[in-house]
C-alpha positions as protocol buffer text, in pm:
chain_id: "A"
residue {
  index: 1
  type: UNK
  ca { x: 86 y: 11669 z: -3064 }
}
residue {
  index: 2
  type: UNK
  ca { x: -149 y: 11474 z: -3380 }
}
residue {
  index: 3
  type: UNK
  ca { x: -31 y: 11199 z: -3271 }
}
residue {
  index: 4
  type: UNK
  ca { x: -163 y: 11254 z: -2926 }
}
residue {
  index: 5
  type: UNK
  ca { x: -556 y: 11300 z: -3015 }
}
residue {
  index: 6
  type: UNK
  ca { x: -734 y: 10949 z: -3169 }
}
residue {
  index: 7
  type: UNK
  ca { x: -865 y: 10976 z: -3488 }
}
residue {
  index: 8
  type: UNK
  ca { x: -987 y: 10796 z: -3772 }
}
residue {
  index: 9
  type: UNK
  ca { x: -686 y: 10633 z: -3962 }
}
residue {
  index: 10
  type: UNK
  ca { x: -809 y: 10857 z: -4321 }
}
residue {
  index: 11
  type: UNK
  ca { x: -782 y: 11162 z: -4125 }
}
residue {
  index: 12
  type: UNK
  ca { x: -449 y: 11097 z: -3997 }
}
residue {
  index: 13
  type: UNK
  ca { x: -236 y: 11128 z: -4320 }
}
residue {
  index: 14
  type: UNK
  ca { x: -53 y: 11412 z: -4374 }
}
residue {
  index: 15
  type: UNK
  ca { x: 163 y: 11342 z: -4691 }
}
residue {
  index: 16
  type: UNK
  ca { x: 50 y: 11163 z: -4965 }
}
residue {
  index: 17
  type: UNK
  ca { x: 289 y: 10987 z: -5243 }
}
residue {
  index: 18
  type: UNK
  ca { x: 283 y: 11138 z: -5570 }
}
residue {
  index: 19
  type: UNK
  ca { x: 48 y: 10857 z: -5758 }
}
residue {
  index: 20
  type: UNK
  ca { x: -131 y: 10861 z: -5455 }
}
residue {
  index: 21
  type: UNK
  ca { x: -114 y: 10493 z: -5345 }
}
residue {
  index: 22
  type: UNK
  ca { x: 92 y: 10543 z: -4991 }
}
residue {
  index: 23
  type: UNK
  ca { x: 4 y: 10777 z: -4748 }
}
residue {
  index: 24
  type: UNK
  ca { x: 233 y: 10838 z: -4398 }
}
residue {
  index: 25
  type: UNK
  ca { x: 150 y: 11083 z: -4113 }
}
residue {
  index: 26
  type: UNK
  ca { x: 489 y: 11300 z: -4142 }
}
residue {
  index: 27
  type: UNK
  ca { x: 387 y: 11614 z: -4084 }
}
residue {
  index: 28
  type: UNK
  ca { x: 369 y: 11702 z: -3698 }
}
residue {
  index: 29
  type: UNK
  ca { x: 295 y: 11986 z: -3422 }
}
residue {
  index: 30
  type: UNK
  ca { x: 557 y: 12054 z: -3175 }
}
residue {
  index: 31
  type: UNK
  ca { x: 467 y: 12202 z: -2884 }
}
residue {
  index: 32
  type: UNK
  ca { x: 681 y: 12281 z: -2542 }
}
residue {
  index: 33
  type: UNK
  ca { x: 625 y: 12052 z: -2268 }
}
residue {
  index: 34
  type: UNK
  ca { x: 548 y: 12337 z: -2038 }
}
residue {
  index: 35
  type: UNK
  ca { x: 261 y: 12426 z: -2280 }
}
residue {
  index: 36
  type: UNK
  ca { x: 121 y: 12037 z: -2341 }
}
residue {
  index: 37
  type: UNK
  ca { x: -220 y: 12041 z: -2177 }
}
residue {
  index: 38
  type: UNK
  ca { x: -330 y: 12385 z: -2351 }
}
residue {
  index: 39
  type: UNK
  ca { x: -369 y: 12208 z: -2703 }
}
residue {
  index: 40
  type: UNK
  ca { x: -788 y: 12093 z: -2721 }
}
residue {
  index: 41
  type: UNK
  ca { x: -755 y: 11887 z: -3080 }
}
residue {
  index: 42
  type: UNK
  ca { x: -546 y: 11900 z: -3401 }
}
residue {
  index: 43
  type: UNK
  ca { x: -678 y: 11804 z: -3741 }
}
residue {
  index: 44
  type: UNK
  ca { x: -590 y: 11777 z: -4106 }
}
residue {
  index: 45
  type: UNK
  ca { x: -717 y: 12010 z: -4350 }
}
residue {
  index: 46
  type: UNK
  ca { x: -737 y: 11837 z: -4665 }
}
residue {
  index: 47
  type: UNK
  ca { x: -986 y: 12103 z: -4844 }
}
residue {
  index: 48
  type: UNK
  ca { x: -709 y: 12355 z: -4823 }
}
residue {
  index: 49
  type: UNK
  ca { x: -521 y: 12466 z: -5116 }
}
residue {
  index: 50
  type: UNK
  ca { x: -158 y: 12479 z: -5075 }
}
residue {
  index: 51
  type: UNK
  ca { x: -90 y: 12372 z: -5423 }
}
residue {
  index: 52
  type: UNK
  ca { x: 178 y: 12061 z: -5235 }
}
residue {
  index: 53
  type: UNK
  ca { x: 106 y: 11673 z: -5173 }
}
residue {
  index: 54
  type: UNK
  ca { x: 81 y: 11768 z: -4801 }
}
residue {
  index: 55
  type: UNK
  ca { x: -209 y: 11854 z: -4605 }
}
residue {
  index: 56
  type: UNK
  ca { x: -243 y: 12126 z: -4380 }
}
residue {
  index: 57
  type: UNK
  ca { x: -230 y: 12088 z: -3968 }
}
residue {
  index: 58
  type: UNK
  ca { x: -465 y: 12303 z: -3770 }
}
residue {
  index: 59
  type: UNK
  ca { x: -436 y: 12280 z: -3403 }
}
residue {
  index: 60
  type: UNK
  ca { x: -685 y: 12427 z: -3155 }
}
residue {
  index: 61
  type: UNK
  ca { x: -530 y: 12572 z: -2819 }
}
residue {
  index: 62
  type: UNK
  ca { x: -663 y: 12752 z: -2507 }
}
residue {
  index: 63
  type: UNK
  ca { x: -370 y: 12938 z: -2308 }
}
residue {
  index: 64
  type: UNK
  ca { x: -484 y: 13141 z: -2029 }
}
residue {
  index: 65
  type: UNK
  ca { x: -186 y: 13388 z: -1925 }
}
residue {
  index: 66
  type: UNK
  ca { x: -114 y: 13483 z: -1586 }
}
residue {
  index: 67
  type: UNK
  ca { x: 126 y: 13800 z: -1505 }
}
residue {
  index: 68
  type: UNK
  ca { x: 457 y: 13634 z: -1339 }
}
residue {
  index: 69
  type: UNK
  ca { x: 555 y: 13763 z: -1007 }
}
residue {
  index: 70
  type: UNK
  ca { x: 816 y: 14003 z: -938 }
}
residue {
  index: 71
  type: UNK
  ca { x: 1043 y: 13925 z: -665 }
}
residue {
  index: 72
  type: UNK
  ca { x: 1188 y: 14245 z: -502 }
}
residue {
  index: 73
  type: UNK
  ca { x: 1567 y: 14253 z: -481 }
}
residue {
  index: 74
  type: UNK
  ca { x: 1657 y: 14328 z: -104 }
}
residue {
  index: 75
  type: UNK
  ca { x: 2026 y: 14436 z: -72 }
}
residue {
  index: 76
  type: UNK
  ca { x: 2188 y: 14409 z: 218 }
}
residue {
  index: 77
  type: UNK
  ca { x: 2143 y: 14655 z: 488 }
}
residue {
  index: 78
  type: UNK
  ca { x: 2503 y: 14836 z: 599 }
}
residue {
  index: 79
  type: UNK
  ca { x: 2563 y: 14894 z: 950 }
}
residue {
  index: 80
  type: UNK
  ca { x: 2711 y: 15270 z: 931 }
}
residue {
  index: 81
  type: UNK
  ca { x: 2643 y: 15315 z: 1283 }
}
residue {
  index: 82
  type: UNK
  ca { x: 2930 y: 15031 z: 1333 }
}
residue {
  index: 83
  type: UNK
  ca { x: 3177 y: 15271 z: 1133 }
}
residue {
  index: 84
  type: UNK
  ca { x: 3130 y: 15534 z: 1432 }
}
residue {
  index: 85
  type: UNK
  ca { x: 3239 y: 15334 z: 1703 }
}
residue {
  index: 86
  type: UNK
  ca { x: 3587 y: 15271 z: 1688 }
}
residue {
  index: 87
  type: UNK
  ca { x: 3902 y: 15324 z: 1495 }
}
residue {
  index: 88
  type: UNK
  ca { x: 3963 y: 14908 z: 1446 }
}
residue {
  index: 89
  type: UNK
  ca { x: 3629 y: 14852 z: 1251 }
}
residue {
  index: 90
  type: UNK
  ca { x: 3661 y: 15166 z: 1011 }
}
residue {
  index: 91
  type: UNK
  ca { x: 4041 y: 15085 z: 899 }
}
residue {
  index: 92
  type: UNK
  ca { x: 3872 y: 14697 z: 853 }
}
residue {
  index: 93
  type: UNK
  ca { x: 3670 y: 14906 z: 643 }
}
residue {
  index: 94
  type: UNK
  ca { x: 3857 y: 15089 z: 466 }
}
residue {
  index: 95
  type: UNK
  ca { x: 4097 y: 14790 z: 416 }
}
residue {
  index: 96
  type: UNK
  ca { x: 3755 y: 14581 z: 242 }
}
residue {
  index: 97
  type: UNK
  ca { x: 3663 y: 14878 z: 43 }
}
residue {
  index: 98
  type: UNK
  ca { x: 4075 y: 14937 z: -132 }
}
């Protein structure tokens, strides 16, 4: 997701070589598609101390969660009154149930 926001190219860099003359952006945020357009910015830290030649990535995000709907599970409705009727449907019955 850094790599989404413009920024100013000294703000970019993430890692930084150990005599300090090349500097790549290799450090990244992944984020779930689903979840793209909740992330407002992402920015480099490079004030914070994390004793390593990388630079911390702090993202800002606003999720707003919604309860998910429950569908109801219907089964299917039995027709005992079919059962009464005759002698040929309940030994069809009995026949499905063995």
């Amino acid at each position: 997701m850094n790599t989404w926001f413009i920024k100013h190219p000294r703000k970019l860099w993430t890692w930084k070589s150990p005599y300090g003359i090349t500097r790549n952006q290799i450090d990244y945020i992944k984020v779930n598609r689903r979840y793209r357009n909740t992330v407002r910015d992402i920015r480099t830290h490079p004030e914070a101390d994390c004793n390593s030649d990388h630079k911390m990535l702090v993202g800002n995000i606003k999720v707003k969660l919604q309860r998910l709907k429950q569908h109801k599970f219907t089964s299917p409705k039995l027709d005992l009154k079919s059962l009464e009727k005759g002698k040929e449907v309940n030994e069809k019955f009995y026949e499905e149930v063995e």
